[in-house]
TORFI-212534 format. One record per residue: residue in one letter; x, y, z of N, C-alpha, C in turn. Coordinates in steps of 0.1 Angstrom, whole numbers, padded with zeros to 4 digits, always signed. Each point is the difference from the previous one (the first is absolute). Last residue first. Example, Ala and Ser with C-alpha at 12.3 -4.5 7.8 and 13.67 -1.06 7.14 Angstrom:
BEGIN
S+0128-0022+0071+0009+0011+0000-0008+0011+0008
A+0003-0057-0001-0009+0012+0000+0009+0012+0000
//
This chain:
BEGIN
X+1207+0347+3252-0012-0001-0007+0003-0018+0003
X+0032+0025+0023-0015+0002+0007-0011-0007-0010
X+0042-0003-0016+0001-0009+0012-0012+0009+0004
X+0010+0027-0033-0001-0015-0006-0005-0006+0011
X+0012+0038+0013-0013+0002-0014-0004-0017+0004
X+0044+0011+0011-0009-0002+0014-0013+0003-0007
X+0034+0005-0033+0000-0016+0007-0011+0001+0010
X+0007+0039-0018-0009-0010-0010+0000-0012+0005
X+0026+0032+0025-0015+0006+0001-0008-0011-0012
X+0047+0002-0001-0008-0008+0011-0014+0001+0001
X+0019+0019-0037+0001-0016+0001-0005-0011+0010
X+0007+0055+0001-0012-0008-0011+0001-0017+0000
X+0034+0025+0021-0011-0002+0012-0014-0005-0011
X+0042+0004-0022+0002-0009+0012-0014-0002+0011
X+0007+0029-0036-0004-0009-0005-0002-0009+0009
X-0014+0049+0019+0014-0007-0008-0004-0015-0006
X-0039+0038-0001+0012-0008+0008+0007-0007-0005
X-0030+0030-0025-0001+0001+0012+0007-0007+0011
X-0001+0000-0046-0009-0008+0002+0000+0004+0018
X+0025+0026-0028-0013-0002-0011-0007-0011+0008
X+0042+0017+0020-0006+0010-0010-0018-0004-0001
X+0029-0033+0011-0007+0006+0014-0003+0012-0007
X+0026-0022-0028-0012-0009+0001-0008+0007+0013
X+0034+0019-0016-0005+0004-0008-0017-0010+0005
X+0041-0005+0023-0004+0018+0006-0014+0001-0013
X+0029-0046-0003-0009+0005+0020-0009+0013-0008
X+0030-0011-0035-0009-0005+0002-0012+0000+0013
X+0044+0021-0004-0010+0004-0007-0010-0003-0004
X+0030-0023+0027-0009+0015+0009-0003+0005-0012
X+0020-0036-0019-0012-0008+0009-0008+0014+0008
X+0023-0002-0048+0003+0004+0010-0008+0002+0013
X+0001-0016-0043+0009-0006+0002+0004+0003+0016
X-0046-0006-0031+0004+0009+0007+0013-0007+0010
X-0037-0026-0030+0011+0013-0009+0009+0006+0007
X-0028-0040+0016-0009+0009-0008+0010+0014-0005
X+0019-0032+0025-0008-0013-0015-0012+0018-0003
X+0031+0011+0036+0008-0004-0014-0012-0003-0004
X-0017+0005+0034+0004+0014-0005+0007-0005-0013
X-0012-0030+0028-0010+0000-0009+0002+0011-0004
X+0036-0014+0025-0004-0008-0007-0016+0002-0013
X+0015+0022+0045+0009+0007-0013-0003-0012-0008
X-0029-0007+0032-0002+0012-0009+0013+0003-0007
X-0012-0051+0011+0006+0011+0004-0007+0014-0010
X-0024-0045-0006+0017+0003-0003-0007+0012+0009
X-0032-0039-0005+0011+0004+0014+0011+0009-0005
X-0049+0000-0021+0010-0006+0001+0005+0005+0009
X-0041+0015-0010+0001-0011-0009+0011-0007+0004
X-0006+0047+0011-0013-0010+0007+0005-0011+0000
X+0037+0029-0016-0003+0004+0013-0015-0011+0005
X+0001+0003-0049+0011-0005+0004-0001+0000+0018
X-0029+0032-0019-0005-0016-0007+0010-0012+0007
X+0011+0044+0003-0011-0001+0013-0006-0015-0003
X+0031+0018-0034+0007+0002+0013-0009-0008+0010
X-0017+0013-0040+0000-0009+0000+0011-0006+0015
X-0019+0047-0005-0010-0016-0003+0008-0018+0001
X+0028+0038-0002-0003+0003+0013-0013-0012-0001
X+0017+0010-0043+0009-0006+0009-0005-0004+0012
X-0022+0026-0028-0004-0012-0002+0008-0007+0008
X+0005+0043+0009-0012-0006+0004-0007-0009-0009
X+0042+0023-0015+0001-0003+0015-0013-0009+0005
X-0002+0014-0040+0011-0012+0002+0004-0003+0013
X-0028+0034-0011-0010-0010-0005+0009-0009-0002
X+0021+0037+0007-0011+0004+0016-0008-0014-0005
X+0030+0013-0033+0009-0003+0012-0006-0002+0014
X-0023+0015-0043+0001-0009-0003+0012-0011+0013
X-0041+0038+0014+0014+0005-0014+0006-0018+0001
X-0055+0013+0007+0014-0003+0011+0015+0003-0010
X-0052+0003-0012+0003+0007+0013+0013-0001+0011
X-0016-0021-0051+0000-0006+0015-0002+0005+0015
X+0001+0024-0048-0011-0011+0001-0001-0009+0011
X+0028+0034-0006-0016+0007-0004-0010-0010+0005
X+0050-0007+0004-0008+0005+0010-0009+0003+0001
X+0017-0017-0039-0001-0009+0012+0001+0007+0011
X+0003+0025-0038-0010-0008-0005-0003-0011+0014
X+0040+0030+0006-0014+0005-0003-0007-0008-0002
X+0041-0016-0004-0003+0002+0014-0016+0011+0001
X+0016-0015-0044-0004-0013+0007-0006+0006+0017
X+0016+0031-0032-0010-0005-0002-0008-0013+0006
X+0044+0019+0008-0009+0008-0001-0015-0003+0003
X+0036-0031-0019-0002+0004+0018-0009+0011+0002
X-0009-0026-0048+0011+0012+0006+0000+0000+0015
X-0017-0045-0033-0002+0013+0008+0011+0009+0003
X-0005-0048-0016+0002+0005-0010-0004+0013+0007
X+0003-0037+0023-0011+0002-0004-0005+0012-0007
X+0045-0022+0016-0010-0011-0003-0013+0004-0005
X+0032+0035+0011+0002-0010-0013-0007-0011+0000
X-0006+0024+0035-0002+0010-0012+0000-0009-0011
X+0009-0019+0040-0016+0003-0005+0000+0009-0008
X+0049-0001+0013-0010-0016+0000-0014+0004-0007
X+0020+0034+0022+0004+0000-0015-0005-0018-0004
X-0007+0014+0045-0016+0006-0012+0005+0002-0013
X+0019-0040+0031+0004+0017+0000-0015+0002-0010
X+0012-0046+0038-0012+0006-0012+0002+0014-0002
X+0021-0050+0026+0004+0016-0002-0007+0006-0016
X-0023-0041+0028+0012+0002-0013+0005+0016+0003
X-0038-0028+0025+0015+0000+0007+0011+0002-0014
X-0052+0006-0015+0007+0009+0014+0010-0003+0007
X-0022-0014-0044+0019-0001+0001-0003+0011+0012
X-0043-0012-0010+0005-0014-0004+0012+0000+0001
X-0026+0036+0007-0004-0003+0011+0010-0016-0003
X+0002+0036-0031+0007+0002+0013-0001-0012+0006
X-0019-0003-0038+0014-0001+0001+0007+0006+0013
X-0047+0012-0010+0006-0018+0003+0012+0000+0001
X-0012+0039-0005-0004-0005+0014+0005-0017-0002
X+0001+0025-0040+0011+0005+0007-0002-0007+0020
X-0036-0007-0034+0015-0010-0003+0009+0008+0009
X-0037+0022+0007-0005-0012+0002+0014-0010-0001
X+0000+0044-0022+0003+0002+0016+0002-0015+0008
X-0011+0006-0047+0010+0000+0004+0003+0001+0011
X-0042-0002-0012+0006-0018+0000+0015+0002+0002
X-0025+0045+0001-0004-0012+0013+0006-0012-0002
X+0002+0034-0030+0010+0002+0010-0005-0015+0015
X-0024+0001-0043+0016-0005-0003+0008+0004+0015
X-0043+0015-0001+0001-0018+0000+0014-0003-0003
X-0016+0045-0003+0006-0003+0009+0001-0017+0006
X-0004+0019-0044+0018+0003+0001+0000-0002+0016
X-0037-0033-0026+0002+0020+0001+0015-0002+0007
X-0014-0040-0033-0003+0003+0014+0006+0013+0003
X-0024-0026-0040+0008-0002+0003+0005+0012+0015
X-0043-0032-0005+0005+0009-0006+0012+0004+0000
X-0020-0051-0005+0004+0013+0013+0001+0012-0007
X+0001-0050-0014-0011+0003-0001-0003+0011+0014
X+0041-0012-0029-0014+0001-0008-0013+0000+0006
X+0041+0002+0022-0001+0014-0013-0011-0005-0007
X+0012-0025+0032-0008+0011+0009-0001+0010-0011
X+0019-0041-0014-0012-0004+0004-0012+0013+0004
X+0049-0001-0004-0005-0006-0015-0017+0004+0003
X+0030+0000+0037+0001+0014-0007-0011-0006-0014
X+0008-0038+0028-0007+0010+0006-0003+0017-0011
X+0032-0038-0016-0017-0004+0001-0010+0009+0005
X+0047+0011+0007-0003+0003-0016-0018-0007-0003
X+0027-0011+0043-0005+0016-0001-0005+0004-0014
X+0011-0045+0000-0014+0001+0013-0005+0019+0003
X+0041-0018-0027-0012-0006-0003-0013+0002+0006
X+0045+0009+0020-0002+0010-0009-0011-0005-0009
X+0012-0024+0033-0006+0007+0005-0004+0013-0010
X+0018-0042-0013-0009-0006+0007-0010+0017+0003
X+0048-0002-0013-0008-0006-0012-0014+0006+0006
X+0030+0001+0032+0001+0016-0008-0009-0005-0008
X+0010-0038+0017-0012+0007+0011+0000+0017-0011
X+0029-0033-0012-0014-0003-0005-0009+0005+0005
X+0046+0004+0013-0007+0010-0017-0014-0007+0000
X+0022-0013+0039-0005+0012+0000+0001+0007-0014
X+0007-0042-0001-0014+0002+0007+0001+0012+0003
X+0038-0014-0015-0009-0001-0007-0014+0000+0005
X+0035+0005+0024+0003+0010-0013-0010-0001-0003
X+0009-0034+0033-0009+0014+0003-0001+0015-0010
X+0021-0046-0010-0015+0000+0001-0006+0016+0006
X+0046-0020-0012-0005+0016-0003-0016-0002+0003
X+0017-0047+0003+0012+0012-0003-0006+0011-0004
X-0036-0034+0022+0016-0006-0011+0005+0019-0001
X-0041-0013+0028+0011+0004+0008+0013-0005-0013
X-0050-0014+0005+0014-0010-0006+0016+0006+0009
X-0046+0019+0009-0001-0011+0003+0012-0008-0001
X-0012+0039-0016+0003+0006+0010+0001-0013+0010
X-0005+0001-0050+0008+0006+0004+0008-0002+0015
X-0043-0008-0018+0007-0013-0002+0018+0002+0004
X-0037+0033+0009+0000-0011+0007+0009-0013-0002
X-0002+0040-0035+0007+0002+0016+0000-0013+0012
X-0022-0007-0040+0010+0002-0005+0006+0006+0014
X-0041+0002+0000+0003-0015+0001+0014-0003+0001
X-0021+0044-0010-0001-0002+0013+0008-0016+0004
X-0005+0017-0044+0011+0007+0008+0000-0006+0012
X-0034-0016-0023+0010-0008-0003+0014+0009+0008
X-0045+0013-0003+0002-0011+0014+0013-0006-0004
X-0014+0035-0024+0007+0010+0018+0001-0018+0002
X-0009+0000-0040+0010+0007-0006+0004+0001+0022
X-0044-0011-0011+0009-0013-0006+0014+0007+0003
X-0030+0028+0007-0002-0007+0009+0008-0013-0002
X-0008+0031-0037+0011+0006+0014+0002-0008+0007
X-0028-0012-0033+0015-0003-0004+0002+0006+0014
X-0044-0001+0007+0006-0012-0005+0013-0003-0001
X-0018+0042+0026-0007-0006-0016+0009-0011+0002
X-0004+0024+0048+0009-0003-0010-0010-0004-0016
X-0011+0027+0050-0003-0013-0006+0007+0002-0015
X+0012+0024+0043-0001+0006-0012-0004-0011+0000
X-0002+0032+0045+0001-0017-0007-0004+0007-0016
X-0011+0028+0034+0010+0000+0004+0009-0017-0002
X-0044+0033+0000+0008-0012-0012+0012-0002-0003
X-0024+0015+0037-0004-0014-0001+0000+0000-0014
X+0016+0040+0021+0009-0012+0009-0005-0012-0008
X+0000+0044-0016-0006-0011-0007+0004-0013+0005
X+0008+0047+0019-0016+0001-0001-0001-0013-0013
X+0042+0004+0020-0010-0002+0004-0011+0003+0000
X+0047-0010-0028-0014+0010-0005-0011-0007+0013
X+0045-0022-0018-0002+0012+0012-0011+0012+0005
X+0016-0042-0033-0009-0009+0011+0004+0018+0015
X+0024-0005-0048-0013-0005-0004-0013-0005+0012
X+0047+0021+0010-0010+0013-0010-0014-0015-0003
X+0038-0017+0026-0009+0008+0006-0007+0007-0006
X+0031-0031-0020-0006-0003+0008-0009+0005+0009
X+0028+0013-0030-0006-0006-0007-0004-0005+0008
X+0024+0035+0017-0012+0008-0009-0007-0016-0005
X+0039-0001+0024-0013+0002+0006-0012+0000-0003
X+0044-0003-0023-0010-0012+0001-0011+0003+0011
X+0019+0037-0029+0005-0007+0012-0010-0010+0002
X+0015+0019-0052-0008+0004+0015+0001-0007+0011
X+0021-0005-0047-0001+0010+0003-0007+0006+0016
X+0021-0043-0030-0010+0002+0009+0002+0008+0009
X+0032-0023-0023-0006+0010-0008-0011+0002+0004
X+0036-0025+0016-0012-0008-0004-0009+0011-0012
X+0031+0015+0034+0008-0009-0012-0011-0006-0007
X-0016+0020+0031+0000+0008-0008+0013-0007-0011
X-0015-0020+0038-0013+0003-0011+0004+0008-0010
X+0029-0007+0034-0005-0010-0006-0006+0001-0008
X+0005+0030+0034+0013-0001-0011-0001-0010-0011
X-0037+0001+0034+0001+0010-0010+0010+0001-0011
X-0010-0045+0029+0007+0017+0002-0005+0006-0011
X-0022-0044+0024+0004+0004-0014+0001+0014+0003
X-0011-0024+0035+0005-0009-0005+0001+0002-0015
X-0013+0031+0036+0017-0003-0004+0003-0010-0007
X-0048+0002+0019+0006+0012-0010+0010+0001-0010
X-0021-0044+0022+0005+0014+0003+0002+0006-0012
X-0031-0044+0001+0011+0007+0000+0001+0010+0006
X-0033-0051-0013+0002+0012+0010+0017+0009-0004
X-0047-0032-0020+0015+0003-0008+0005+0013+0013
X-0039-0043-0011+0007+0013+0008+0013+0000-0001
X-0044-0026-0025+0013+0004-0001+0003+0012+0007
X-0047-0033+0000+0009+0015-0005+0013-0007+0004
X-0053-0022-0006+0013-0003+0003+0008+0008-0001
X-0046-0009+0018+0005+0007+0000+0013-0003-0002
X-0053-0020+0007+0014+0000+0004+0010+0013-0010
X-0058-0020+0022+0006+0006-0011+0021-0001+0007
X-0039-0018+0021-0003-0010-0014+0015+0013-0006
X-0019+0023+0041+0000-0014-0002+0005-0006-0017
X+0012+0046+0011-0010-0005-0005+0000-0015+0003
X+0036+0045+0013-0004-0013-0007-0010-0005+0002
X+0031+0043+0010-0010-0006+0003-0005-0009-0011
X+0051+0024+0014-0013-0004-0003-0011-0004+0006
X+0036+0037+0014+0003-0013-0003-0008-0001-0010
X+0027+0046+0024-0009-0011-0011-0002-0014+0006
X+0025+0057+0011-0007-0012+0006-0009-0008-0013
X+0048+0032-0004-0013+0001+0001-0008-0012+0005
X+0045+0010+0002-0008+0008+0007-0012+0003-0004
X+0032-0004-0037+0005+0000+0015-0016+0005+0003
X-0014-0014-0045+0009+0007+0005+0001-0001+0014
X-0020-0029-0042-0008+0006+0013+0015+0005+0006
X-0018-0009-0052+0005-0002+0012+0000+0009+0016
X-0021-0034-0047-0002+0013+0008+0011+0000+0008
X-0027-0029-0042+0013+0002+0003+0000+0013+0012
X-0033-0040-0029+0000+0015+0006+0015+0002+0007
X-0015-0045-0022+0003+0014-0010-0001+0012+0010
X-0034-0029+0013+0006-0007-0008+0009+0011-0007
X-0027+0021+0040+0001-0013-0008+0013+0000-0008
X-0030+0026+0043+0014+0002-0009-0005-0013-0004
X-0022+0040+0028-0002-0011-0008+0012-0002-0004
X-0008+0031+0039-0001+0000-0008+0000-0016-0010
X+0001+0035+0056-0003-0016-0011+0000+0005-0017
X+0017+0024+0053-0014+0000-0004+0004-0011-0014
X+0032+0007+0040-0015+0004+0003-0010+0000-0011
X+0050-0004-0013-0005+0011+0008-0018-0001+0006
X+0001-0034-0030+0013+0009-0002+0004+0014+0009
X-0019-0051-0021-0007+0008+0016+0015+0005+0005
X-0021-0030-0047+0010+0007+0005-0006+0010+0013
X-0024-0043-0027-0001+0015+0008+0010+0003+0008
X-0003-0036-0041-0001-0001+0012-0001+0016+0006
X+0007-0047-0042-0004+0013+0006-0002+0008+0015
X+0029-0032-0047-0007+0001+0013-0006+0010+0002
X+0049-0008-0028-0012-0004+0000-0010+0001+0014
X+0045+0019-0005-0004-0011-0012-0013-0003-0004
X+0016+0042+0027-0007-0003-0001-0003-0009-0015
X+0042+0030+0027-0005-0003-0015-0010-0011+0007
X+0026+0040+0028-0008-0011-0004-0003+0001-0010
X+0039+0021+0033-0006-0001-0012-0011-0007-0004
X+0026+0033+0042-0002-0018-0006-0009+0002-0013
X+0035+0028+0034-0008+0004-0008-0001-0019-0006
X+0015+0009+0050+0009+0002-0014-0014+0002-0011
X-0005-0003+0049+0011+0014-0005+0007-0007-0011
X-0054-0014+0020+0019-0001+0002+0008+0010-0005
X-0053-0021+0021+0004+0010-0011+0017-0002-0001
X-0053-0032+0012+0018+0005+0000+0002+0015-0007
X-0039-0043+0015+0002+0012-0006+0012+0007+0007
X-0007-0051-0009-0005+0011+0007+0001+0014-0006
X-0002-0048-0033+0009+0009+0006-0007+0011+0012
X-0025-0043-0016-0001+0015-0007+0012+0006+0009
X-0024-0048-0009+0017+0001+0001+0001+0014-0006
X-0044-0019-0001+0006-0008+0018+0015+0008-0002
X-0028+0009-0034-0005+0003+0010+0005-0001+0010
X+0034-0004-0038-0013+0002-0003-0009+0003+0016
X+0054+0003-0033-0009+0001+0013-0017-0004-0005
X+0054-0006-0020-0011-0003+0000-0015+0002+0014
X+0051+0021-0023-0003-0003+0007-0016-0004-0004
X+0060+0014-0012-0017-0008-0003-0007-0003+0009
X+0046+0035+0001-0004-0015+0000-0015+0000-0005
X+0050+0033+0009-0014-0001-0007-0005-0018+0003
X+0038+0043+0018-0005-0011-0002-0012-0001-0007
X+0044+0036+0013-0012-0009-0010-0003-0011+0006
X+0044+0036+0011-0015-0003+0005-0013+0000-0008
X+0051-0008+0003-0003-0001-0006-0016+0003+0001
X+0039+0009+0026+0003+0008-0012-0006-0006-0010
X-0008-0013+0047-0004+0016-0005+0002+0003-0013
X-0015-0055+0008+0012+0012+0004-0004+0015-0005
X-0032-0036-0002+0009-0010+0005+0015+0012+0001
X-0054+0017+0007+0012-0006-0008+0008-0005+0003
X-0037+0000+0025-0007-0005-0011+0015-0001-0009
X+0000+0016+0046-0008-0012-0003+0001-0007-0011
X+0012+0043+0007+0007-0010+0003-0003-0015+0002
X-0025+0042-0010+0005-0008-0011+0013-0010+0006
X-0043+0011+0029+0013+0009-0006+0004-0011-0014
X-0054+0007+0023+0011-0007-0005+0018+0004-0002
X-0052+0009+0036+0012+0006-0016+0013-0009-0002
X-0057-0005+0013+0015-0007+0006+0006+0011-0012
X-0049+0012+0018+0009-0005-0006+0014-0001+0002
X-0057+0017+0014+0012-0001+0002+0009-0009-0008
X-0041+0033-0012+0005-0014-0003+0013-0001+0007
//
């Protein structure tokens, strides 16, 4: 499925606030293309029905179903003559709620975790959606609303308040998921646990790769010993955790270099790296040529196709 990638510059109105959310009405004639982007988006499903087309392959969604679809992945819809589709898109970054934060808040775990544990399990890509009961779904469309009316008015601390309603919002939706899998799952072996911890530890890489990231960091975000962390994540990845920050970087490095006009010391900064020949020597490391000649070599790609 080819597809448009979206940046969030598009969508937010500044870096230091990166949200948006809006309403939308689709039906057969008015089906978004298929896209993927670099901020994590949210769906609430008011009402309607329609064939989610998710990575290549389909599932059902209605009235009440909530899902989200993470950086970089490919979707749209599919719609039914006669039938329509009303949701609520709620798009953000990562950064748009710190850790430091949360924890004033008393919210012990990294918002990673509320957003990615209930939708990281690919062997359940297609239930990879919650359908809400009654009160919840009353309780998310009002959070949801409550931000929009927020995000619309722009009155004094609006962005305070919408990003508690999102903590509200998101910590609701992991507690729905957990609720749900304890009643109808076994509870899960010591190497399922290593796997969703490894899984969160990847996400969070892959969502603060231009952040300066220590393995004292991920210890305490994910309650582990270095020891134990740097073992457990080579077992399971084959890579040590400074070899899988490098080469998300470099991914997305090459993403940047296709897609846009900036400079390589330019895309060296936006992906973490302060130091442009440290950035040259690593990116020809791993991708086999310099950035400069990658870029060209993608442009004369392009102009032949």
């Amino acid at each position: 499925m080819s597809a448009t990638t979206y940046q969030s510059s598009e969508y937010m109105k500044t870096e230091e606030f990166p949200f948006w959310i809006q309403r939308f009405h689709h039906d057969s004639t008015n089906i978004p293309p298929a896209h993927s982007h670099e901020f994590i988006e949210l769906v609430f499903v008011v009402k309607g029905n329609a064939r989610h087309i998710f990575e290549e392959q389909s599932y059902m969604i209605k009235t009440n179903d909530v899902f989200i679809i993470n950086p970089g992945e490919v979707h749209t819809f599919n719609i039914d003559k006669g039938e329509s589709l009303e949701i609520i898109n709620c798009l953000f970054l990562p950064n748009l709620i710190q850790d430091s934060w949360l924890k004033e808040l008393g919210v012990s775990q990294s918002m990673d975790y509320f957003y990615i544990h209930p939708f990281l399990d690919n062997n359940e890509r297609f239930h990879h959606l919650l359908n809400l009961d009654v009160n919840t779904s009353s309780r998310f469309l009002h959070l949801l609303e409550g931000m929009m009316f927020e995000y619309n008015k722009e009155n004094s601390c609006y962005s305070t308040l919408i990003r508690l309603q999102l903590v509200e919002l998101l910590i609701i939706l992991s507690r729905q998921y957990n609720e749900r899998k304890s009643r109808s799952m076994q509870p899960l072996s010591k190497q399922d646990d290593v796997y969703i911890l490894i899984q969160r530890i990847c996400g969070y890489l892959t969502r603060n790769f231009d952040q300066k990231i220590s393995i004292q960091t991920l210890c305490h975000l994910f309650n582990i010993s270095p020891r134990h962390l740097n073992r457990l994540f080579k077992q399971e990845t084959g890579q040590t955790i400074i070899e899988m920050v490098h080469n998300i970087r470099i991914e997305k490095a090459k993403q940047y270099l296709i897609e846009t006009d900036e400079k390589v010391i330019n895309v060296a900064i936006r992906v973490g790296y302060e130091d442009p020949a440290f950035f040259s020597r690593l990116f020809r490391r791993i991708v086999g040529c310099s950035p400069g000649k990658f870029k060209a070599s993608s442009y004369t790609t392009s102009i032949k196709h």
